[in-house]
N, C-alpha and C positions, 0 to 999 in steps of 0.2 A: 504494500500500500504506500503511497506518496504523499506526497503534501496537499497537493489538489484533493483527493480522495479523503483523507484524516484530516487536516488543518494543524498535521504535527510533521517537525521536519525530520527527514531521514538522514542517517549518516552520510549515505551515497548527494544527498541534497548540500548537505554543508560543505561551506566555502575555509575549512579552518589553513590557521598556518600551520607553515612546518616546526617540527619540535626544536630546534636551535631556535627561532625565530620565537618563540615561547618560553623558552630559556634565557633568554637578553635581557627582558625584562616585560613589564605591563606590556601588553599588544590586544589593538583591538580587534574581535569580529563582529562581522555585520551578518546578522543573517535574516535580512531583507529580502523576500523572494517577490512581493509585488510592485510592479511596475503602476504605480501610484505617483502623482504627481507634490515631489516631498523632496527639499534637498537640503534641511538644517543641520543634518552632520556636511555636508559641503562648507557651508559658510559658516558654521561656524568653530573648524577646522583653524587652531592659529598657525600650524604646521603646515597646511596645504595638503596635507595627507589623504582623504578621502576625496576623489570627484564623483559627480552624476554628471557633471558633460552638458552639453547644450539643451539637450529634453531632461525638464526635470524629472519624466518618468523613465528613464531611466536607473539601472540597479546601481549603489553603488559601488565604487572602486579603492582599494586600498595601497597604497605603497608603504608598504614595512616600514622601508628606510628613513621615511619622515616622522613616523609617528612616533610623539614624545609622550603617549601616557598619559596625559592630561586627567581624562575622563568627559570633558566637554561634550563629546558626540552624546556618550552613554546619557547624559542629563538633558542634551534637548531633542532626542530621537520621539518624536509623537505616538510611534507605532511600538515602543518599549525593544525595539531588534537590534540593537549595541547592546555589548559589554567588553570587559577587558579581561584577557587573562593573563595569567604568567605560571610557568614552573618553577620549581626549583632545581639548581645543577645539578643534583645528585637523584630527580625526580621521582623523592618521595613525598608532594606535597605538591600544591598547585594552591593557585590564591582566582576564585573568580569575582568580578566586581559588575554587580547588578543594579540596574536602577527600582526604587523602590518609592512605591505609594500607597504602602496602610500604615494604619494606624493600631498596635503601639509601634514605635518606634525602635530598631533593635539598638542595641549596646553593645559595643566592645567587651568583648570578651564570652559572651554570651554562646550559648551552647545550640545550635539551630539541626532543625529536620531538613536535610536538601533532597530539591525534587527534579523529576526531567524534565525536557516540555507537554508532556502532558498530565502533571502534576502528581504523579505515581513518585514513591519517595524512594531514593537510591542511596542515602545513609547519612552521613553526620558529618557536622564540619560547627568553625567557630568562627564568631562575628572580629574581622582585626581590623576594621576600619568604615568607619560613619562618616561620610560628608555629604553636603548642603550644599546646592548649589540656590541660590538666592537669586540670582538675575535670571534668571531662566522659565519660561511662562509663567509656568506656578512653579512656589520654591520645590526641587525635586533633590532627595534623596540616592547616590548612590550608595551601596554596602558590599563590603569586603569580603570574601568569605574564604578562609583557608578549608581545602576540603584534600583528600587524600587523591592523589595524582591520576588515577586508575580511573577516577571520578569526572575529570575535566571535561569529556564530549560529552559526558551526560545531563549533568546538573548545569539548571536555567534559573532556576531559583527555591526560596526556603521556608521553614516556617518555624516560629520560635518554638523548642520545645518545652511541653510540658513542664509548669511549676518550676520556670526556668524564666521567666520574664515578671517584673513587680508592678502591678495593676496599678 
């Protein structure tokens, strides 16, 4: 089954990098499959790193080599399809960074349930970083999540776990 058929993406669909390229540091993907007329990770790219090109609907495009990590795409992407990864050199540990919009709010250090894209849960990781982005339509939330290496094509996002978050 594909993405047209499920509305969930297949590995053979994904656009990831290569693993040095995920080793270097934070790196973004986009896993934008509609040709929707949408280009705010283009512009507001301080790197020049992503293009969509002349037609805005067009998919976009990444060049490694510019991208600094930022996060900027991940917070003003409308359709929530950025995020950033990285592994570790010794790749026993991966860090994915998602944007988020519920409420409560996680916390550093925090113990989370991570799920796939179809929100089927694929095991545990911890909250290591909270930022805010403030200028950005509504203030938007990216979060950190160290999860175990083995983990990184799967998990798309998480959920706090149980008797694990203070109301």
């Amino acid at each position: 089954m594909n993405y047209k058929q499920s509305g969930v993406l297949t590995g053979e669909e994904l656009r990831l990098p290569d693993n040095e390229t995920l080793c270097r540091g934070k790196t973004i993907i986009i896993e934008c499959v509609e040709n929707i007329p949408c280009d705010p990770c283009e512009t507001s790219c301080p790197k020049g790193a992503i293009t969509v090109g002349g037609n805005i609907c067009n998919l976009p495009k990444i060049d490694y080599t510019k991208c600094s990590g930022c996060g900027l795409c991940v917070a003003v992407c409308p359709g929530l399809a950025i995020f950033m990864a990285e592994k570790s050199p010794k790749g026993d540990w991966a860090e994915i960074t998602i944007p988020y919009e519920l409420l409560p709010h996680p916390k550093n250090g925090e113990r989370v349930i991570t799920m796939d894209r179809s929100g089927c849960d694929v095991g545990t990781g911890e909250i290591v970083r909270v930022t805010e982005f403030k200028k950005v339509q509504k203030s938007r939330l990216i979060v950190t999540v160290r999860i175990p290496a083995e983990d990184l094509n799967m998990v798309r996002h998480f959920r706090i776990a149980e008797g694990n978050h203070e109301q």
